[in-house]
C-alpha positions in Angstrom: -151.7 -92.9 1.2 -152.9 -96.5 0.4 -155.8 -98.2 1.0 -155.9 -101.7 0.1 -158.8 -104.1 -1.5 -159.8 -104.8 2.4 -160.0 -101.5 3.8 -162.4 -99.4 1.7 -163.0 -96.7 4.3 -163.1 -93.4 5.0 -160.3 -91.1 7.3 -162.4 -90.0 10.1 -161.1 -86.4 11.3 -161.3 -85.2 15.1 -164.0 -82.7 13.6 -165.5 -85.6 11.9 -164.6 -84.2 8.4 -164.9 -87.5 6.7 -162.0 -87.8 3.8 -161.1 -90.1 1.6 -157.8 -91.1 0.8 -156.6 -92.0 -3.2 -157.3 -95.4 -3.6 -154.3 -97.6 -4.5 -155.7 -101.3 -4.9 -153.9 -104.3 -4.1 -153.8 -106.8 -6.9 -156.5 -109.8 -6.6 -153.3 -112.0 -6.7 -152.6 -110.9 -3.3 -155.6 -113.3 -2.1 -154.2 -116.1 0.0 -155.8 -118.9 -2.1 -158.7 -121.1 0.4 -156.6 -124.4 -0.5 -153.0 -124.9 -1.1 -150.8 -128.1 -2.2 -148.8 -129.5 0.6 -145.0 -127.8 -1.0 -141.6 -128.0 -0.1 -140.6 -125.6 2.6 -138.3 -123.3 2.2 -135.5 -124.9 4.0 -136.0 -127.4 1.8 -135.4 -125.1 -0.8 -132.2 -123.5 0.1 -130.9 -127.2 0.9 -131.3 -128.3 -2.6 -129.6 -125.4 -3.9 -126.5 -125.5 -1.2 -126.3 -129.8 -2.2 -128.3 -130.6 -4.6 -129.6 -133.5 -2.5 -133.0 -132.8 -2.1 -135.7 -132.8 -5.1 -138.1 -130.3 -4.3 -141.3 -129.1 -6.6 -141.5 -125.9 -9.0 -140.8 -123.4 -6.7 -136.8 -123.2 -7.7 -134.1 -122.8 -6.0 -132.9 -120.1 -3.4 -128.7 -118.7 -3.5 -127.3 -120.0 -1.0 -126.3 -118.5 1.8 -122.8 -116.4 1.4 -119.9 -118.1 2.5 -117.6 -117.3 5.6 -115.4 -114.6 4.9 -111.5 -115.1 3.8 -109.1 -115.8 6.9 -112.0 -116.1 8.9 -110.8 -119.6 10.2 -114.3 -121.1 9.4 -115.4 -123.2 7.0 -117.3 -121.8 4.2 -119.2 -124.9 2.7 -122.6 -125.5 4.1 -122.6 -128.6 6.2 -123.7 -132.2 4.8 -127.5 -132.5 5.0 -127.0 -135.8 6.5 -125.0 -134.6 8.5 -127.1 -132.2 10.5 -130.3 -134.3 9.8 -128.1 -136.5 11.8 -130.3 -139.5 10.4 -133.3 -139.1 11.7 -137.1 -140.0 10.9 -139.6 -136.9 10.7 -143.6 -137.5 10.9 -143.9 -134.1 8.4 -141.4 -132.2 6.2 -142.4 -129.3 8.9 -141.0 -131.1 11.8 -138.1 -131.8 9.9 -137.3 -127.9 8.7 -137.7 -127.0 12.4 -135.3 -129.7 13.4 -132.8 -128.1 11.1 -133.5 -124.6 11.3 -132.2 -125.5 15.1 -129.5 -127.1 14.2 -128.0 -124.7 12.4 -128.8 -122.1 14.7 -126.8 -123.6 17.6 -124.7 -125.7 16.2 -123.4 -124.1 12.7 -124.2 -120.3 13.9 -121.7 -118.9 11.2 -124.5 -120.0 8.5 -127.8 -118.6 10.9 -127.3 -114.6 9.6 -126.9 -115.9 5.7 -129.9 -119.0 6.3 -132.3 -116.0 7.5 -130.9 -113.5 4.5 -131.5 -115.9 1.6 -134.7 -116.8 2.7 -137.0 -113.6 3.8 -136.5 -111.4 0.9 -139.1 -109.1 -0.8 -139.1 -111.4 -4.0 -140.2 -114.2 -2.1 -143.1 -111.9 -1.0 -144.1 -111.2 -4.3 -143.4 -114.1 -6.3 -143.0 -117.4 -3.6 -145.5 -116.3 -0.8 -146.0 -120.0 0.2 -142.4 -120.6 0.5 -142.1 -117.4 2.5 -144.8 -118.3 4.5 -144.0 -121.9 5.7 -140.1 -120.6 6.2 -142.0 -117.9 8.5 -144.4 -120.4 10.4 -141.0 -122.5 10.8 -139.1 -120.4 12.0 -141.7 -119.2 14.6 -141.7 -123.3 16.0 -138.2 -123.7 16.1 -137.1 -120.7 17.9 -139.6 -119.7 20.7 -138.5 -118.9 23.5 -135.1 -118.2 22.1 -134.9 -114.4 21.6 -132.9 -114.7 18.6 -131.5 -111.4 17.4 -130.9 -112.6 13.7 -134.8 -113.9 13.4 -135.9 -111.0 15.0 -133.9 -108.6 12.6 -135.1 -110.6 9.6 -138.9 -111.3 10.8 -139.4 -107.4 11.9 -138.6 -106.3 8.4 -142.0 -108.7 7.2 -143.7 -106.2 9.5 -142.1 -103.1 9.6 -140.7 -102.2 5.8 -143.5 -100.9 3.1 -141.8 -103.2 0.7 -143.2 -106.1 2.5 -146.9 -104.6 4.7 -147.1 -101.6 1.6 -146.3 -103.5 -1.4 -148.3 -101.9 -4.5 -148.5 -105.3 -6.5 -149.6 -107.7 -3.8 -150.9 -108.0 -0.7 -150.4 -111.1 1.7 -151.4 -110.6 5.1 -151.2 -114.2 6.2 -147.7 -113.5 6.0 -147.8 -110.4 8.0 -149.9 -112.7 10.6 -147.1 -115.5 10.6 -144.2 -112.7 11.4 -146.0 -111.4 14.1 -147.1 -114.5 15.4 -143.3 -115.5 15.7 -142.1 -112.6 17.1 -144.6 -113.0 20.1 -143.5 -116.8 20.4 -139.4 -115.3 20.6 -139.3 -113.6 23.5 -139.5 -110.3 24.8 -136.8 -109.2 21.9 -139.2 -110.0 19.5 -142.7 -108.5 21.1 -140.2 -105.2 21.7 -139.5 -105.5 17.5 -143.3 -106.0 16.4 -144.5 -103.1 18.9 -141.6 -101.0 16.9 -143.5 -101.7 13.5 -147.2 -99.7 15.3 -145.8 -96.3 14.0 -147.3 -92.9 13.2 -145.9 -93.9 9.1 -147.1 -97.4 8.9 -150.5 -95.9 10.1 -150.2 -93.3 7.3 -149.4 -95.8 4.5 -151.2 -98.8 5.2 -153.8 -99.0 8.1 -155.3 -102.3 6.9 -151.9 -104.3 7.8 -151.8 -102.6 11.2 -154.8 -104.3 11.8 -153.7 -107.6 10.9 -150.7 -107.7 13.0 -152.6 -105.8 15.9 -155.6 -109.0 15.6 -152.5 -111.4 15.8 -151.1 -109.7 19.0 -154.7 -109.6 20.3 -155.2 -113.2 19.6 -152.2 -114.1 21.5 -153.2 -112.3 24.9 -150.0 -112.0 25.5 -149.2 -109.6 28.5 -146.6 -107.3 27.6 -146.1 -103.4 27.8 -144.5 -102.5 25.1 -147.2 -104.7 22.8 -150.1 -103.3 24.7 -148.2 -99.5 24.3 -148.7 -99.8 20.6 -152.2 -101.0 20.2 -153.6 -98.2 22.2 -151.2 -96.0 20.6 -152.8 -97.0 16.9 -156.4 -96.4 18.7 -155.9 -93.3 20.5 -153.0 -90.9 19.1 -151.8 -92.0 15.6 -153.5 -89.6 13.1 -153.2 -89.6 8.5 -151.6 -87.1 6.7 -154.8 -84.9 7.1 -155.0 -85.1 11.0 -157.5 -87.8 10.7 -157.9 -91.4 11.6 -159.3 -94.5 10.2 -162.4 -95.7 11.9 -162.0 -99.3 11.2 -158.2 -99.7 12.5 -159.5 -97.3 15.6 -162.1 -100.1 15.8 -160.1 -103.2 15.2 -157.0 -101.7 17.6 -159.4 -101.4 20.2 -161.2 -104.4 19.9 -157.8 -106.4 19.9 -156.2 -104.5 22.7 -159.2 -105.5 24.8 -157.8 -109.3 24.4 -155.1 -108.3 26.6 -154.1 -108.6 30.3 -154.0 -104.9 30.5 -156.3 -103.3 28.0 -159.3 -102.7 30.3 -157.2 -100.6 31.9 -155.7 -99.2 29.0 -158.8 -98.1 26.9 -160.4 -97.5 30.5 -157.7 -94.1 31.2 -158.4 -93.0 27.6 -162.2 -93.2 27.9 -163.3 -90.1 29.6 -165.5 -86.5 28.8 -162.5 -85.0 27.8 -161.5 -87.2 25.0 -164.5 -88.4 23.9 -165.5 -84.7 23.7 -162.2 -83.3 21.8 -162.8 -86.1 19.0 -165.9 -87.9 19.4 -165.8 -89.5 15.8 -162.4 -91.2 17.1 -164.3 -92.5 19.8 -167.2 -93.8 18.2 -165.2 -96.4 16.5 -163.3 -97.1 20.3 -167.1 -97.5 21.3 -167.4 -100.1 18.3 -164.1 -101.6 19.3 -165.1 -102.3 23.0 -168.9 -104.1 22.0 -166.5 -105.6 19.5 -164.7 -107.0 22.3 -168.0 -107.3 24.7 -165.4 -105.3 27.3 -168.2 -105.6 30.1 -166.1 -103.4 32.4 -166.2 -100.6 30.8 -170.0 -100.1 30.9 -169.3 -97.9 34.1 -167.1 -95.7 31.8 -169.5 -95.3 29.0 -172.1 -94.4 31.3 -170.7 -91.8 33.1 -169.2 -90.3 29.4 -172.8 -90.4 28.3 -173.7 -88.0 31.0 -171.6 -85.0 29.6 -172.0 -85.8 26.1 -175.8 -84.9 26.6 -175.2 -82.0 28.0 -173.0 -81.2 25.5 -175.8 -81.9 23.0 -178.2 -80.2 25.0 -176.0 -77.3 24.9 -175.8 -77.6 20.7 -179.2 -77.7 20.3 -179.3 -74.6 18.0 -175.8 -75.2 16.7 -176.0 -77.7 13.9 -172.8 -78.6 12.0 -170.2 -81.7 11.7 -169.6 -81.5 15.5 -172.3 -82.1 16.8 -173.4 -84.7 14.5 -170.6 -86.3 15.5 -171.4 -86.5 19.0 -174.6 -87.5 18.1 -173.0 -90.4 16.1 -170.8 -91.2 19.4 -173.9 -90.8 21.5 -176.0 -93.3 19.2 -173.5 -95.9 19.6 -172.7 -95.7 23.1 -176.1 -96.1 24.3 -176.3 -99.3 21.9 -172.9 -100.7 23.4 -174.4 -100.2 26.7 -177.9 -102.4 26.7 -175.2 -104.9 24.3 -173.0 -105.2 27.6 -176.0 -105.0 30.0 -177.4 -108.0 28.3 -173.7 -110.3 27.9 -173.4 -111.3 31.6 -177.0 -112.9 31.6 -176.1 -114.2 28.0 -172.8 -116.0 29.6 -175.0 -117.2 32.6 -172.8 -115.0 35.2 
């Protein structure tokens, strides 16, 4: 179990048996640095090292992509920059790269499967992240919309394979952000592939990236069942190894599924006596999720919650032990959410 430099805390069990997973830390190096130099995308990249024709900076050269196989009546060689550039004048090297990633995709397609191969690769995760990372925003521009099954392959590994979301060395999770921001802008292919990657193992092995790519799918407000599925999923059910669950991706799930069309709804089902009662500890951090997310409409929910977990500490009030404290840690900040959501409707002048 891994825990990386961001995400420091403890598994919180339904009995509210707080453990702590072994610490494996993610390398400073995996920082995303607050400035960067304006590079050479990626594309750029590979197109110096299928032609030689374009200089690009120190980031070397990438293979190129593996020629059409023998008798397949295609041309192997990778067409003339020039040729699919076809002359024209770009404002930015980005605008350009998305120009050609689209051009090859519909026009040279027997080059898109190799194009994507050559250029999302673990070592490029490690040891190019920038490069990675523009090819990734690129790709994201150039094909939305498109529901391309290749880009969706090749993205959904950024976010679904440990080598990529679990890697020991480094840790990039602007990168994780950019592959699930382009998956959203694909199509419904693509939000089916990122909702895929919100699984019971990626919990297990690396909660701190689920939150990242569950803030980049809350960001979006995209409305989508499948991507709403998973979020709630990562709040509500996913447990650790030890039949726990981490408060802070319990909090951040929640608080991002709330950004959605239909996570009112959604948290609103799961929020009741029962389930607040059989892990309270779970739902303290939904409770920190929702004033998080200043979810006004579920005040009404918390309320009437509130009502039994009383009497359930009433009922406890010569039982001490870890259950009861945590109901008392649920109860303490559910009453807190409460007057916070009370007081945001005057605060937003409605």
């Amino acid at each position: 179990m891994r825990q990386s430099l961001h995400h420091s805390e403890q598994i919180c069990r339904p009995s509210d048996v707080h453990s702590e997973p072994p610490a494996i830390a993610r390398t400073q190096a995996g920082r995303r640095p607050g400035r960067r130099a304006f590079r050479s995308t990626a594309v750029a990249l590979a197109i110096a090292a299928w032609l030689g024709a374009l200089q690009v900076g120190t980031g070397g050269a990438l293979p190129a992509p593996s020629p059409a196989p023998s008798g397949s009546g295609r041309d192997s060689s990778f067409p003339d920059v020039n040729e699919v550039l076809q002359g024209r004048v770009f404002k930015t090297k980005f605008d350009r790269d998305v120009f050609f990633l689209q051009r090859i995709r519909n026009d040279y397609p027997a080059h898109w499967p190799s194009l994507l191969g050559t250029n999302i690769i673990v070592k490029d995760y490690v040891e190019a992240p920038d490069k990675l990372l523009r090819f990734v925003e690129e790709l994201g521009a150039a094909l939305a919309g498109t529901d391309d099954f290749a880009a969706t392959t090749n993205l959904a590994a950024i976010t679904s394979r440990p080598p990529f979301y679990a890697n020991t060395n480094v840790y990039h999770p602007e990168i994780l952000r950019a592959a699930a921001e382009a998956l959203i802008k694909i199509g419904p292919d693509g939000r089916r592939a990122l909702a895929d990657s919100f699984s019971e193992d990626h919990y297990c092995a690396d909660p701190a990236s689920l939150e990242v790519l569950a803030d980049a799918v809350g960001q979006s407000g995209v409305s989508n069942a499948p991507l709403t599925a998973a979020l709630a999923a990562t709040a509500f059910t996913f447990t650790a190894t030890n039949g726990g669950s981490y408060p802070r991706c319990t909090r951040e799930a929640t608080r991002s599924l709330l950004g959605l069309p239909e996570g009112i709804a959604a948290v609103g089902i799961r929020l009741n006596p029962k389930t607040v009662l059989a892990d309270p500890s779970r739902f303290q951090a939904v409770v920190e999720g929702i004033a998080a997310a200043q979810a006004v409409g579920l005040a009404t929910n918390l309320v009437a919650v509130g009502r039994e977990v009383a009497a359930k500490l009433d009922s406890l009030a010569t039982v001490p032990g870890a259950y009861r404290d945590a109901l008392q840690g649920y109860q303490s900040s559910s009453k807190q959410t409460i007057e916070q959501l009370r007081e945001s409707p005057r605060k937003d002048g409605h």
